[in-house]
C-alpha positions as CSV (number, residue, x, y, z in Angstrom):
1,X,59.7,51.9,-114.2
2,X,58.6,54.0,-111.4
3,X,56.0,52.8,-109.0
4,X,54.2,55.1,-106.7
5,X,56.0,55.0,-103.1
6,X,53.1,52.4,-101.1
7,X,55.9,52.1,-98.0
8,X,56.4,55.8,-97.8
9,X,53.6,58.0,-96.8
10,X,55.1,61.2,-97.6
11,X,58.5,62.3,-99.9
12,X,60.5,65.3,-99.5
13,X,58.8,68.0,-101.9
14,X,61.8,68.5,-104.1
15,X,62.4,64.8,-104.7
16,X,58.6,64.8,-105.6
17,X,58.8,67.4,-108.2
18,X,61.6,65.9,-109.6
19,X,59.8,62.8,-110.5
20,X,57.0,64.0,-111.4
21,X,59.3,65.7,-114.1
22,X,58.6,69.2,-113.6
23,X,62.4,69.7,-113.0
24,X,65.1,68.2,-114.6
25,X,67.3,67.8,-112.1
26,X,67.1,67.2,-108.2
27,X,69.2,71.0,-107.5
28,X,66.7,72.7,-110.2
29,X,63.5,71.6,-107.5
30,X,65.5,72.3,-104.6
31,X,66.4,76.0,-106.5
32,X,62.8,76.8,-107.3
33,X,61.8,75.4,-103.3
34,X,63.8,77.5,-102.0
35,X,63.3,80.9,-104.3
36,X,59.7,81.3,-103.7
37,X,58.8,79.0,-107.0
38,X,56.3,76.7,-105.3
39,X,53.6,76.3,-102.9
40,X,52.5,73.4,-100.8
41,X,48.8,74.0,-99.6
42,X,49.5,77.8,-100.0
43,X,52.0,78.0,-98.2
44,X,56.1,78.9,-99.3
45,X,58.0,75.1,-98.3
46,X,61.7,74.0,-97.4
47,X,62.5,71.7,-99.7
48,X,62.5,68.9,-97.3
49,X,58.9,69.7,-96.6
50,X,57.0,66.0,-96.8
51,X,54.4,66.0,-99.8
52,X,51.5,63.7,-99.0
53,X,48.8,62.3,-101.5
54,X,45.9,64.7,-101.9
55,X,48.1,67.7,-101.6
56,X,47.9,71.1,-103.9
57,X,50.8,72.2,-105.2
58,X,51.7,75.4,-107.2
59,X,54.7,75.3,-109.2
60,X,55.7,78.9,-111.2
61,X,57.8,77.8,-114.4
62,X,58.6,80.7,-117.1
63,X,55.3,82.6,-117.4
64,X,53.0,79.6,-116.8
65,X,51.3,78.2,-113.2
66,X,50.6,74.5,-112.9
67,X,48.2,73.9,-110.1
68,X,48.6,70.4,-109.4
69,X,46.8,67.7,-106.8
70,X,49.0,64.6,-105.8
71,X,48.0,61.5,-106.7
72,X,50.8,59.2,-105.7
73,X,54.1,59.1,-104.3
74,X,57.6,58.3,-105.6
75,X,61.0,59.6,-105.3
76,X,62.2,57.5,-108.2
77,X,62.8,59.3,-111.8
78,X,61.1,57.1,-114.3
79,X,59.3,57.8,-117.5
80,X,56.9,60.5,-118.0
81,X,54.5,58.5,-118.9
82,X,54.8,57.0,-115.2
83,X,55.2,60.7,-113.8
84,X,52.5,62.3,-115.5
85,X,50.6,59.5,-113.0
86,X,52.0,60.8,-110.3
87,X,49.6,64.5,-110.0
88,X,46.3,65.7,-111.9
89,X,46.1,69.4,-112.7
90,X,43.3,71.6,-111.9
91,X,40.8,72.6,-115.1
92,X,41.6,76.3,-114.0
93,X,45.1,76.1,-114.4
94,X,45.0,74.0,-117.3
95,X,42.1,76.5,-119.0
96,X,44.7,79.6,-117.7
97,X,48.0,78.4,-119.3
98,X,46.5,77.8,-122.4
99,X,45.3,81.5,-122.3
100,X,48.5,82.5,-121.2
101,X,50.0,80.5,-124.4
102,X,47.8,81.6,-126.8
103,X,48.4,85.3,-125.6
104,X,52.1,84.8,-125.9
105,X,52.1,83.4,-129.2
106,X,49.9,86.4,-130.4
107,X,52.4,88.6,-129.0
108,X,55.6,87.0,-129.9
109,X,54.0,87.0,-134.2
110,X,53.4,91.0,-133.9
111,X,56.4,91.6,-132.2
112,X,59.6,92.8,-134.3
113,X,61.7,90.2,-134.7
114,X,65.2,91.2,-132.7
115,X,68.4,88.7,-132.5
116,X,71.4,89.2,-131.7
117,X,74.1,91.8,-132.5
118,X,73.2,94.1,-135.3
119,X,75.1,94.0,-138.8
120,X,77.5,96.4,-139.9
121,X,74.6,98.2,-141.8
122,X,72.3,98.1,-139.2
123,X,74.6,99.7,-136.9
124,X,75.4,102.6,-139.4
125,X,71.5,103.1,-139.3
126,X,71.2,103.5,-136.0
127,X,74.3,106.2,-135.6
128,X,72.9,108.1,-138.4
129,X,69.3,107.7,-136.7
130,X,70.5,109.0,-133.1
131,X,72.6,111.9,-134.6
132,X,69.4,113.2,-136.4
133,X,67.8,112.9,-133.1
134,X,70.8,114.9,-131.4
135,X,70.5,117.6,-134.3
136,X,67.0,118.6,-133.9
């Protein structure tokens, strides 16, 4: 199980996000540290910036914004149960994802439905389609 860090009074912000299970692997939080992904107290990190209890953090994943306050600390991986501990999100960004997600979902049941390469008949359409276009 992981137990909030007592001894330690700060951990590197990429071992923090990666047990608090926002990332999956240790390289994923340094990645997103160091592309612009989060923000520590506003500001753009290293990722051996130190993370302290009571600090705001921002973390960009996808489409969606967590903002998130520290609770506790731990560089140990444990459950998410034990992670989800570990930070408290703001009612804004909770209320603004699920926005976000019901938006998306809207979007994604009106929009045409396009996978992967066309079939044979498909693609016979489209040729016939563009050489109307080309004739006109």
């Amino acid at each position: 199980m992981t137990e909030p860090a007592t001894a330690h009074e700060s951990v590197r912000i990429d071992k923090w996000l990666w047990a608090a299970r926002f990332f999956k692997t240790r390289s994923l939080a340094t990645d997103a540290v160091e592309g612009g992904k989060i923000k520590l107290n506003g500001e753009r990190p290293k990722p051996a910036k130190a993370v302290k209890a009571r600090d705001q953090i921002e973390v960009r994943s996808g489409p969606f914004t967590f903002s998130v306050v520290v609770l506790a600390l731990s560089d140990k991986r444990g459950p998410a149960t034990e992670a989800a501990k570990l930070y408290a999100e703001t009612a804004e960004s909770a209320a603004a994802r699920k926005v976000l997600a019901d938006q998306l979902r809207v979007n994604a049941a009106t929009a045409p439905f396009l996978r992967g390469r066309p079939t044979k008949k498909a693609r016979r359409d489209i040729i016939r389609f563009n050489d109307d276009i080309s004739e006109s």
